[in-house]
PDB file with one MODEL, atoms N, CA, C and O in Angstrom:
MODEL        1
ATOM      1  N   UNK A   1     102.764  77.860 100.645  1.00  0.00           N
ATOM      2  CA  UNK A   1     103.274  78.707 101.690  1.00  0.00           C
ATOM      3  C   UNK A   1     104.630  78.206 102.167  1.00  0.00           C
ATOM      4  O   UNK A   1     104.806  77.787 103.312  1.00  0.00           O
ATOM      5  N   UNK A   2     105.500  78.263 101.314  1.00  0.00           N
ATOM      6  CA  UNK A   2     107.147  77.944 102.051  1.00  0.00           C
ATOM      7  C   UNK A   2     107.637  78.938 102.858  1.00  0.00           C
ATOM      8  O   UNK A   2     107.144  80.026 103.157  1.00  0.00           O
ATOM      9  N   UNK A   3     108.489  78.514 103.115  1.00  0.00           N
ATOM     10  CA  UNK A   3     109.155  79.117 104.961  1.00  0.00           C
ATOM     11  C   UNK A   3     108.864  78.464 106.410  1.00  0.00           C
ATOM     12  O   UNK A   3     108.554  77.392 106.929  1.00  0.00           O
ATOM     13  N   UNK A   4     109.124  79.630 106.683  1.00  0.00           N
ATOM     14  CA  UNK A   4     108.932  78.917 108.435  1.00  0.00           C
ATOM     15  C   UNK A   4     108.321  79.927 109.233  1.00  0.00           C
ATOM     16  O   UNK A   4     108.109  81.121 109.024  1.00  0.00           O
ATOM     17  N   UNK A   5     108.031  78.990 110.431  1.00  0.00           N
ATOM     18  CA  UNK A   5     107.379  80.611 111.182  1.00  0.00           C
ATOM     19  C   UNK A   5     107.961  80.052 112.672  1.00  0.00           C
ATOM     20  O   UNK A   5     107.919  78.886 113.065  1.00  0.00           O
ATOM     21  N   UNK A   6     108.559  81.317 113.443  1.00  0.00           N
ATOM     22  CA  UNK A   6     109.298  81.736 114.571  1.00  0.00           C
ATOM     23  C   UNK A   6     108.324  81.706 115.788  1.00  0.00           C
ATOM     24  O   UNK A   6     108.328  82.825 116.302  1.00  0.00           O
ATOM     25  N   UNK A   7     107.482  80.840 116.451  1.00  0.00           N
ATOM     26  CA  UNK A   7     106.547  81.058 117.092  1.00  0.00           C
ATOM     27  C   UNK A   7     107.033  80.857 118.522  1.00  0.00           C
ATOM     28  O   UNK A   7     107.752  79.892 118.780  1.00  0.00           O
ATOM     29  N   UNK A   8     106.629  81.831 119.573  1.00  0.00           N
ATOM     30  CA  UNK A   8     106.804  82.651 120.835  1.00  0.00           C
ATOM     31  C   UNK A   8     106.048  82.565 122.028  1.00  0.00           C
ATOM     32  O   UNK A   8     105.116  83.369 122.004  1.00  0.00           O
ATOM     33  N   UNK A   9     106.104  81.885 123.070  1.00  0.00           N
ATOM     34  CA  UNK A   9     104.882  81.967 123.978  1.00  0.00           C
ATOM     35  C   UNK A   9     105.093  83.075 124.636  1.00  0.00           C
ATOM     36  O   UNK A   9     106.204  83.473 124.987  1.00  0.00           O
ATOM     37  N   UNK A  10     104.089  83.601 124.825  1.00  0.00           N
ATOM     38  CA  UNK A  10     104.243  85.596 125.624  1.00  0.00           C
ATOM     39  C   UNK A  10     103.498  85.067 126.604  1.00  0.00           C
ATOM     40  O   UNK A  10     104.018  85.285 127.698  1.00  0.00           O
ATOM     41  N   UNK A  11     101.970  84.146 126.705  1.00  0.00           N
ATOM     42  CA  UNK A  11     101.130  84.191 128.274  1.00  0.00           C
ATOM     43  C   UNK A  11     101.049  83.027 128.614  1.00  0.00           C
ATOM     44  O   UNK A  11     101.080  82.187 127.714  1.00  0.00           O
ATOM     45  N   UNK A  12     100.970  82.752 129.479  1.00  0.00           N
ATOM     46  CA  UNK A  12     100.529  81.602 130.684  1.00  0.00           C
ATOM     47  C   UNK A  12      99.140  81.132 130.186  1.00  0.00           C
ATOM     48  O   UNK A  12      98.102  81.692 129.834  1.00  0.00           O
ATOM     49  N   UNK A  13      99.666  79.594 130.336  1.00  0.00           N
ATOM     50  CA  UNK A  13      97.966  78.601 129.775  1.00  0.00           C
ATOM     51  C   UNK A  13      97.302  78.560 131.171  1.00  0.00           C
ATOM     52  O   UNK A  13      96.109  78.335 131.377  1.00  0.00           O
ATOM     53  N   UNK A  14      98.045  78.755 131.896  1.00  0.00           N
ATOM     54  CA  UNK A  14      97.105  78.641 133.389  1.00  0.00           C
ATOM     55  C   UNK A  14      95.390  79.340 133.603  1.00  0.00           C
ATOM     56  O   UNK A  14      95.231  80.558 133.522  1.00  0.00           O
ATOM     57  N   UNK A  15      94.567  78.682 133.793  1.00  0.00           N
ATOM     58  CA  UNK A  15      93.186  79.378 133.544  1.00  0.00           C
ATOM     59  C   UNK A  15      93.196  79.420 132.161  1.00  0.00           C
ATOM     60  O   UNK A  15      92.712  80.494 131.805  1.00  0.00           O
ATOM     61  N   UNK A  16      93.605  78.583 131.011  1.00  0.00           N
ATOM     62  CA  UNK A  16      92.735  78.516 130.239  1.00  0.00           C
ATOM     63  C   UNK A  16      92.546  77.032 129.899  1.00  0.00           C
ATOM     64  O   UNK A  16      93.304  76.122 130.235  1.00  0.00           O
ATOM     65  N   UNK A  17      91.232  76.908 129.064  1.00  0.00           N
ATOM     66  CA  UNK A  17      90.802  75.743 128.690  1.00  0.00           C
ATOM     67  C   UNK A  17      92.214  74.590 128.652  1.00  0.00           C
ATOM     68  O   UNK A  17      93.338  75.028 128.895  1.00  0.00           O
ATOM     69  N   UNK A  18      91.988  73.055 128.312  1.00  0.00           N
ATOM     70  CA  UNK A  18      92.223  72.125 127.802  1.00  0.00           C
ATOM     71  C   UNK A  18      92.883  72.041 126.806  1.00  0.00           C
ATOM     72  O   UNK A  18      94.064  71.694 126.807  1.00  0.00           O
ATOM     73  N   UNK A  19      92.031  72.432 125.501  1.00  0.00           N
ATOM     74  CA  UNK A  19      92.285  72.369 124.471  1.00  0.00           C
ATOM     75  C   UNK A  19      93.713  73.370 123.775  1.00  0.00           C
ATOM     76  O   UNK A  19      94.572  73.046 122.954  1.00  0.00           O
ATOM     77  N   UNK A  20      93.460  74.804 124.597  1.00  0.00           N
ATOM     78  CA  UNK A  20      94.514  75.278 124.789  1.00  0.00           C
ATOM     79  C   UNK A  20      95.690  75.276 125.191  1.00  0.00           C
ATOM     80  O   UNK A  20      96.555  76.066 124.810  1.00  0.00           O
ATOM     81  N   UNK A  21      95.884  74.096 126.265  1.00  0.00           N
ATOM     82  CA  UNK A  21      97.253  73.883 127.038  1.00  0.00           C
ATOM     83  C   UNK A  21      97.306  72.822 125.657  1.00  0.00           C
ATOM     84  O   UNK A  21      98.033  73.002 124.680  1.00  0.00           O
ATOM     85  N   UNK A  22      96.549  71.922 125.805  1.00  0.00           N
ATOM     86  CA  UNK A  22      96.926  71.041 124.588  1.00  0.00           C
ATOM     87  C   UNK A  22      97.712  71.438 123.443  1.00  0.00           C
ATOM     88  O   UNK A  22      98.600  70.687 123.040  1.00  0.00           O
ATOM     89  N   UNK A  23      97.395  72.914 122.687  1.00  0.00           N
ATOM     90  CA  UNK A  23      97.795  73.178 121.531  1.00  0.00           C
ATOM     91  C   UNK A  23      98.820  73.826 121.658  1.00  0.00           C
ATOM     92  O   UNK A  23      99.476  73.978 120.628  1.00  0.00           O
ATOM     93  N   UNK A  24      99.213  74.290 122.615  1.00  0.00           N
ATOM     94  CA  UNK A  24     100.459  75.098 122.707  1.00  0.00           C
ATOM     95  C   UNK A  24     101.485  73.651 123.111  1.00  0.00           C
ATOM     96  O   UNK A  24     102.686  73.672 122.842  1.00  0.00           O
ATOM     97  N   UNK A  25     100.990  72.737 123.614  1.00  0.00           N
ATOM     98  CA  UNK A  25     102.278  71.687 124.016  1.00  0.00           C
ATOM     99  C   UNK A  25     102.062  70.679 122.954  1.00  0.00           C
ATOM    100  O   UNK A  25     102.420  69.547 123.280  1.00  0.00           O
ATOM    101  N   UNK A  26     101.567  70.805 121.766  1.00  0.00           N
ATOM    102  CA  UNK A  26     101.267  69.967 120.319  1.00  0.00           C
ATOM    103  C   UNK A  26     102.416  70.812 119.622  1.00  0.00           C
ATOM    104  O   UNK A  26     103.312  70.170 119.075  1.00  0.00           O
ATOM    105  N   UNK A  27     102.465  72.176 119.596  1.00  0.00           N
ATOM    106  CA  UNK A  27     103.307  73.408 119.306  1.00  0.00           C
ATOM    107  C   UNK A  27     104.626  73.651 119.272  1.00  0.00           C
ATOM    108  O   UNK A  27     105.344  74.492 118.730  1.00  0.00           O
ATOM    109  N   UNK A  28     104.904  71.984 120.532  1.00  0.00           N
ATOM    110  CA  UNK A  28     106.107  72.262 121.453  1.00  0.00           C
ATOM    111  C   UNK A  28     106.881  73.282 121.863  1.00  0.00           C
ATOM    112  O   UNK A  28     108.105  73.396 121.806  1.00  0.00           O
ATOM    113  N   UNK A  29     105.774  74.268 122.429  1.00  0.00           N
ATOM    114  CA  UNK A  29     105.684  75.207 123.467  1.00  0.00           C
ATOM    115  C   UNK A  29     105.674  74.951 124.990  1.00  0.00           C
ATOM    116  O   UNK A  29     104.606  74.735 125.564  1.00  0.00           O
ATOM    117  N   UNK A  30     107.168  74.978 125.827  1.00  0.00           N
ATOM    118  CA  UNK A  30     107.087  74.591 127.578  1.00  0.00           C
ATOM    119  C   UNK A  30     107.136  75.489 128.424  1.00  0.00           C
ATOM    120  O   UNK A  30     107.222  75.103 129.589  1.00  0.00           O
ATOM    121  N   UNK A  31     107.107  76.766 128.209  1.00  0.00           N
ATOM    122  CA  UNK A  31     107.051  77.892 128.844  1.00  0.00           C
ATOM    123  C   UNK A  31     106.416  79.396 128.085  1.00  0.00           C
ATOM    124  O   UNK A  31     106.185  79.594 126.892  1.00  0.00           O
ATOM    125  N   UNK A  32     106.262  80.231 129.138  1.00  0.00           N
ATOM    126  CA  UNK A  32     106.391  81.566 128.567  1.00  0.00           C
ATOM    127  C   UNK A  32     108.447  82.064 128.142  1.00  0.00           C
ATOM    128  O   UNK A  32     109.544  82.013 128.697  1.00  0.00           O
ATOM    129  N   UNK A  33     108.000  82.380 127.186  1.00  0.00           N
ATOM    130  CA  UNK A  33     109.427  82.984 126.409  1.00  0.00           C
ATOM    131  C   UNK A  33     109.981  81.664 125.625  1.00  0.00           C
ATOM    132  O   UNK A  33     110.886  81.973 124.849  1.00  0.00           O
ATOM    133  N   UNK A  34     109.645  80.156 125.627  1.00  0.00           N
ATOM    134  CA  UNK A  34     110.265  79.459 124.839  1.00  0.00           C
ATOM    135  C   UNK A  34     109.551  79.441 123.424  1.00  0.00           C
ATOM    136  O   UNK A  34     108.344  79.608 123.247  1.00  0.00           O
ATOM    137  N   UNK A  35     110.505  79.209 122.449  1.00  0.00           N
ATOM    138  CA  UNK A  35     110.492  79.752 120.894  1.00  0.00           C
ATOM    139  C   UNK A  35     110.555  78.261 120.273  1.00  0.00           C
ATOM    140  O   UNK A  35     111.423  77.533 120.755  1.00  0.00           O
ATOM    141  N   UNK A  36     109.626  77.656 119.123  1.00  0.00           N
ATOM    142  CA  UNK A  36     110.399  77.072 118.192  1.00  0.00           C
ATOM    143  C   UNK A  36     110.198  77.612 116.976  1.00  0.00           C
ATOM    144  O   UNK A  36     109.806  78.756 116.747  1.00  0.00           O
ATOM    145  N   UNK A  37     110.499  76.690 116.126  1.00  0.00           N
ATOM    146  CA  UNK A  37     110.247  77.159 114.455  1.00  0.00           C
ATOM    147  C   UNK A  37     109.825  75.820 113.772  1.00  0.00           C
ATOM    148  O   UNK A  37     110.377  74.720 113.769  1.00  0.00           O
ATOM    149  N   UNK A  38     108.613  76.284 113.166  1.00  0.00           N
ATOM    150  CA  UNK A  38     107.509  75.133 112.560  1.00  0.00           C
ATOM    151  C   UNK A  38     107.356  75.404 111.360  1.00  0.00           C
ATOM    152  O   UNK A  38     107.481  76.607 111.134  1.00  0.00           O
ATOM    153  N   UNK A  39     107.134  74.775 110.482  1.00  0.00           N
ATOM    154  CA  UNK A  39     107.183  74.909 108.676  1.00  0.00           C
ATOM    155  C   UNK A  39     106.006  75.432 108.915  1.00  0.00           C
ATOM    156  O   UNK A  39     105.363  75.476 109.964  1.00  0.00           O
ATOM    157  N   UNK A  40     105.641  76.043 107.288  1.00  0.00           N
ATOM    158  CA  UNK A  40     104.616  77.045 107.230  1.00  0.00           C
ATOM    159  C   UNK A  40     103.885  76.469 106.500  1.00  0.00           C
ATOM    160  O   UNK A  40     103.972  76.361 105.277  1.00  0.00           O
ATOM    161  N   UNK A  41     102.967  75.983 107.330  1.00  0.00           N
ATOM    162  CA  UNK A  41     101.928  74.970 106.344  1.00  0.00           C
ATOM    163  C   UNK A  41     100.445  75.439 107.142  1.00  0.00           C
ATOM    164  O   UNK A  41     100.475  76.148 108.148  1.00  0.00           O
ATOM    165  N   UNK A  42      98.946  74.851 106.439  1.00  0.00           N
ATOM    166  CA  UNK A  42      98.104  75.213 106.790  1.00  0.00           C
ATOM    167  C   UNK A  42      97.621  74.304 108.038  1.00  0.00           C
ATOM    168  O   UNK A  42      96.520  74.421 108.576  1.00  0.00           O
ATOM    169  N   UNK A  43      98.544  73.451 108.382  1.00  0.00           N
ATOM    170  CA  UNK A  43      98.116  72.594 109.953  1.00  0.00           C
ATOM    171  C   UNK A  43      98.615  73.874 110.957  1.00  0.00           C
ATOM    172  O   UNK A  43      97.965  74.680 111.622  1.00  0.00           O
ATOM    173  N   UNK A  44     100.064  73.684 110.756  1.00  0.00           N
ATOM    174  CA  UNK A  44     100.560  74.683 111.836  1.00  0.00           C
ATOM    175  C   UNK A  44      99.866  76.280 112.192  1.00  0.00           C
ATOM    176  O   UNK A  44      99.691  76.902 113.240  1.00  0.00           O
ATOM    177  N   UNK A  45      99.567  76.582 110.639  1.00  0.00           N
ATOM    178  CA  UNK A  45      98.925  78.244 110.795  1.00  0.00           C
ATOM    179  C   UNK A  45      97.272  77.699 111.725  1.00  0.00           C
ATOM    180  O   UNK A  45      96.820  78.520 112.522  1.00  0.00           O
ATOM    181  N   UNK A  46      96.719  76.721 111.590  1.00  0.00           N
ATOM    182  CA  UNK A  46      95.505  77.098 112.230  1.00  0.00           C
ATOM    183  C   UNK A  46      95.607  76.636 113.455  1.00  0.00           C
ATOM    184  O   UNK A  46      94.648  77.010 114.131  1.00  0.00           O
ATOM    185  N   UNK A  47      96.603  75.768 114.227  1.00  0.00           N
ATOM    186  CA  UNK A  47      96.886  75.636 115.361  1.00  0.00           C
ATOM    187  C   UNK A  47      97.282  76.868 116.165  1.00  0.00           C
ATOM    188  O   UNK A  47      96.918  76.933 117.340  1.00  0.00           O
ATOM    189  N   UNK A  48      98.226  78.163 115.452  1.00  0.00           N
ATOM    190  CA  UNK A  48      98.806  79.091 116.027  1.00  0.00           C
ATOM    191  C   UNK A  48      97.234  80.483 115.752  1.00  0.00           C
ATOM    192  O   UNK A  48      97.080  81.615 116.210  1.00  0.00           O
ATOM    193  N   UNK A  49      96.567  79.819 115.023  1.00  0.00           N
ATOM    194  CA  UNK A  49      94.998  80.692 114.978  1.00  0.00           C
ATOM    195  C   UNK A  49      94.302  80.623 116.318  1.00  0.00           C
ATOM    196  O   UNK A  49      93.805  81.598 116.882  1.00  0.00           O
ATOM    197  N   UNK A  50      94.316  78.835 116.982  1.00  0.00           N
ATOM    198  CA  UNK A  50      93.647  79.001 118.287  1.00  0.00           C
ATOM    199  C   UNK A  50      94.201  79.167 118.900  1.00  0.00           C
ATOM    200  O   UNK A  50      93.363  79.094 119.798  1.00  0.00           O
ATOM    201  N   UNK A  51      95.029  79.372 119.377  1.00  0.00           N
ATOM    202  CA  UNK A  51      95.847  80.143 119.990  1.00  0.00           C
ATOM    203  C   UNK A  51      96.881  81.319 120.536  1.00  0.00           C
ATOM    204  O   UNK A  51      97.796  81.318 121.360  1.00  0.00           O
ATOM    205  N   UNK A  52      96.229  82.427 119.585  1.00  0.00           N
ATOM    206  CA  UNK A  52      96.846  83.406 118.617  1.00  0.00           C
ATOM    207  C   UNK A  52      96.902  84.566 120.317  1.00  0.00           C
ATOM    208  O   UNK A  52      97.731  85.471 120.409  1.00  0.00           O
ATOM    209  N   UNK A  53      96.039  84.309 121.278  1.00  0.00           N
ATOM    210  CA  UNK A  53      96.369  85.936 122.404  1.00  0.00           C
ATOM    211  C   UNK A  53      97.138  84.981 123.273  1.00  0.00           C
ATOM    212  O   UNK A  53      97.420  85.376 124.404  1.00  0.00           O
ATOM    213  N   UNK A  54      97.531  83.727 122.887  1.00  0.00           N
ATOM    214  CA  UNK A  54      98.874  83.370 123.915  1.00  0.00           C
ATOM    215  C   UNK A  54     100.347  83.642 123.256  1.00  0.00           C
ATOM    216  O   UNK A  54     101.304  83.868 123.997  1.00  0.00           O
ATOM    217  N   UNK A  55     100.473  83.616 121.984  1.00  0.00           N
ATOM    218  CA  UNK A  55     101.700  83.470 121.167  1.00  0.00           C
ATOM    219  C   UNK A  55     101.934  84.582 120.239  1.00  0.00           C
ATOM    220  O   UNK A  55     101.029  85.253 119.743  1.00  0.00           O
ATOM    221  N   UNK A  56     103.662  84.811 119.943  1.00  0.00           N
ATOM    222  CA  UNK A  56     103.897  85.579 118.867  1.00  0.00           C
ATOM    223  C   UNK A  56     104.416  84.834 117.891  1.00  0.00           C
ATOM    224  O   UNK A  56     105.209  83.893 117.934  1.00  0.00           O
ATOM    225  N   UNK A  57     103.675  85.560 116.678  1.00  0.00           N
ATOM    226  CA  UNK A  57     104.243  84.524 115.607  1.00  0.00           C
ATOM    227  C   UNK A  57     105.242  85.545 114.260  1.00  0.00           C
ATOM    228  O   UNK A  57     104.626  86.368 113.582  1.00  0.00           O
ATOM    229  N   UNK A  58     106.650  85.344 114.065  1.00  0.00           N
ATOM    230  CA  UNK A  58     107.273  86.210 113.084  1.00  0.00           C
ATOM    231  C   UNK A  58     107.604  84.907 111.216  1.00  0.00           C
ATOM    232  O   UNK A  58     107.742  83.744 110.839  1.00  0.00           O
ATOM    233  N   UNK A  59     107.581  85.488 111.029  1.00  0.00           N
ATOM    234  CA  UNK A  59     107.326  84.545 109.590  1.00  0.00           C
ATOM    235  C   UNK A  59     109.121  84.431 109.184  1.00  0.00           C
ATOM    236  O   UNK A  59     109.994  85.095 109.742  1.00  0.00           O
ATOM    237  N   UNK A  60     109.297  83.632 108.317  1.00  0.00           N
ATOM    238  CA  UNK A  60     110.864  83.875 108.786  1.00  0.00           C
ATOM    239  C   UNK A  60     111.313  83.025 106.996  1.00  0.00           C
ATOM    240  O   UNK A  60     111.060  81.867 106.665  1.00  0.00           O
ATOM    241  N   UNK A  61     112.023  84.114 106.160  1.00  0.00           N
ATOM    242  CA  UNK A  61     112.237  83.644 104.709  1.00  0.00           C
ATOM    243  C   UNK A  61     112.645  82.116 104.655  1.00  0.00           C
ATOM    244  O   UNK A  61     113.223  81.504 105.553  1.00  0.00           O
ATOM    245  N   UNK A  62     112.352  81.757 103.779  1.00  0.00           N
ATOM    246  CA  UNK A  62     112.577  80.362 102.918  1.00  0.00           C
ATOM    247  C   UNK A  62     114.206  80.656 102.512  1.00  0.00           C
ATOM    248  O   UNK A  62     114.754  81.545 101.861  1.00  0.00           O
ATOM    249  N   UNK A  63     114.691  79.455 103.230  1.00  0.00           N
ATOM    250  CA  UNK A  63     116.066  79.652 102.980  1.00  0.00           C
ATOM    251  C   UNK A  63     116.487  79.285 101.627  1.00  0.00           C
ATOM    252  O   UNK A  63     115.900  78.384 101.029  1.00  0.00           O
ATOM    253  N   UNK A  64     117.643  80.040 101.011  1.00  0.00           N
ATOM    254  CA  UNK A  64     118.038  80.018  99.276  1.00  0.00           C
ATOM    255  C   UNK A  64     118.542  78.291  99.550  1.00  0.00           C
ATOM    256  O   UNK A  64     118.994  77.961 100.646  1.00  0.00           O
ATOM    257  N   UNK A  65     118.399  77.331  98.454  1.00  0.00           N
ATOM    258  CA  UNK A  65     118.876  76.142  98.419  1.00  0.00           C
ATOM    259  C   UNK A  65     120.269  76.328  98.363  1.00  0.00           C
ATOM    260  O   UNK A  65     120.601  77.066  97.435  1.00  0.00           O
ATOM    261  N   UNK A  66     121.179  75.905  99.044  1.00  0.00           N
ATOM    262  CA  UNK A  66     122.707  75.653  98.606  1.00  0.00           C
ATOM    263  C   UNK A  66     123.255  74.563  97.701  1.00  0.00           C
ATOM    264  O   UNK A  66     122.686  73.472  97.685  1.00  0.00           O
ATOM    265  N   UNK A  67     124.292  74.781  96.968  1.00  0.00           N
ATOM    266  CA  UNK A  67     124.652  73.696  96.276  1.00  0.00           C
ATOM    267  C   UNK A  67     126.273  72.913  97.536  1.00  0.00           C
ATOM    268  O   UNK A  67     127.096  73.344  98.344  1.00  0.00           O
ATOM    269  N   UNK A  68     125.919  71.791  96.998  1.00  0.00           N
ATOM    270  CA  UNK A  68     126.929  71.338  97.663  1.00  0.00           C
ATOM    271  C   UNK A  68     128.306  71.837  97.005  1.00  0.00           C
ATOM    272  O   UNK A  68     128.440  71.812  95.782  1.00  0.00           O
ATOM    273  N   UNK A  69     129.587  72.411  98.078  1.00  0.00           N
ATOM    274  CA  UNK A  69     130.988  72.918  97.191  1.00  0.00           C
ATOM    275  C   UNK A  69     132.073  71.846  96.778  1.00  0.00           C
ATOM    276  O   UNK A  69     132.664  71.303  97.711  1.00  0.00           O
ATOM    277  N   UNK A  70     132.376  71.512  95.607  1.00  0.00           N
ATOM    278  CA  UNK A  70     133.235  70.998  95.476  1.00  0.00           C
ATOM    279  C   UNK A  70     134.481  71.089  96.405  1.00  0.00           C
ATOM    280  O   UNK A  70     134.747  72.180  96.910  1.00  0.00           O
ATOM    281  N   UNK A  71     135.355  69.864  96.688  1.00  0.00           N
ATOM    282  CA  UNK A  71     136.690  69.661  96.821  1.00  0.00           C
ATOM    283  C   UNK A  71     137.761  69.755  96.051  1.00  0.00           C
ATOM    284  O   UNK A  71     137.919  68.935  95.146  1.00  0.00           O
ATOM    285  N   UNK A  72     138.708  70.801  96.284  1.00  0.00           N
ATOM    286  CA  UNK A  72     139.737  70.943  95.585  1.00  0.00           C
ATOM    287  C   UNK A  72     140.790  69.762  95.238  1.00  0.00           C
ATOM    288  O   UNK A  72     141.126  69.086  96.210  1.00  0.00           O
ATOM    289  N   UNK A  73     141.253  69.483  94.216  1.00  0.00           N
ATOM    290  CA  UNK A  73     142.324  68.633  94.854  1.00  0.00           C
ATOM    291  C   UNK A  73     143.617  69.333  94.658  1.00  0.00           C
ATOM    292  O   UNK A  73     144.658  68.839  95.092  1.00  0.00           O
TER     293      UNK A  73
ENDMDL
END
């Protein structure tokens, strides 16, 4: 599963469990509306599973490798 995924806090952990504030700040998630971007691996996807009616998650392409450009002389 290469790429990345764009993940979104939309609700408030307030009133919910533990384990939940936990996973959204494992997520490094500090608010409603703050965003990061986490590789797309099967740790991250099942962390954003328990937690899936607090967060939006957009999947986001695998960037093309670049080659490094030569210097002219």
């Amino acid at each position: 599963m290469p790429g990345r995924l764009r993940v979104t806090q939309t609700k408030s952990t307030i009133s919910h469990i533990a384990r939940n504030r936990g996973t959204i700040r494992a997520l490094g998630l500090h608010g409603i509306g703050s965003t990061v971007e986490l590789p797309d691996n099967p740790a991250v996807r099942g962390m954003v599973r328990q937690v899936r009616f607090l967060v939006e998650v957009e999947e986001l392409p695998e960037a093309p490798a670049t080659t490094p450009e030569k210097k002219k002389a």
